[in-house]
C-alpha positions, 0 to 999 in steps of 0.5 A: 215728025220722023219715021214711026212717030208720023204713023201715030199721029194722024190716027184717031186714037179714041174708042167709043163704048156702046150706048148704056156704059159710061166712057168716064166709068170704064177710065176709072176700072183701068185705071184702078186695076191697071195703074194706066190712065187714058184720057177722057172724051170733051164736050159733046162726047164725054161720057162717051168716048176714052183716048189714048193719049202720049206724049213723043215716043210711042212704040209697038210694046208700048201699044201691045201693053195699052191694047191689053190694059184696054181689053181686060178693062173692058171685061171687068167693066162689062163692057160688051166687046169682041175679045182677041182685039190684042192678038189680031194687033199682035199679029199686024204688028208681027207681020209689017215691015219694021222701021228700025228707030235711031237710038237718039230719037228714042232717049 
């Protein structure tokens, strides 16, 4: 895999929610709000855990907006989480070296 795409692909790319709320009912408020699906925990954590999930091509704008989709989600699901997740990858985002990405990786 090459350049910013190999930063993604080892990470764990799963949230878990706190006892008592329902992973599976958190994906639907996102995604009837939102329009933006995550995927669902398997076997033994279902129930328990969302993924984010995509497919190639995955960049900062990108995560920012899925960030945000996760964080109001959380809010209107009542799921009891820190705010200001968004800004503090925003500013990690801001002020990392950036890996310009060749136009042909991106079409």
């Amino acid at each position: 895999m090459p350049g910013p795409a190999r930063a993604f692909a080892g990470a764990d790319r799963r949230g878990r929610l706190p006892e008592g709320h329902d992973a599976d009912n958190f994906r639907k408020v996102v995604l009837e709000n939102f329009d933006m699906s995550l995927g669902t925990g398997l076997n033994k954590i279902k129930g328990k855990v969302f993924r984010i999930g995509h497919i190639g091509h995955f960049n900062d704008l990108m995560l920012m907006g899925t960030l945000s989709g996760i964080e109001m989600g959380l809010d209107l699901a009542k799921v009891p989480h820190r705010s200001g997740g968004v800004l503090a990858a925003m500013e990690v985002l801001k002020n990392r070296d950036v890996v310009a990405m060749p136009k042909s990786a991106v079409a």
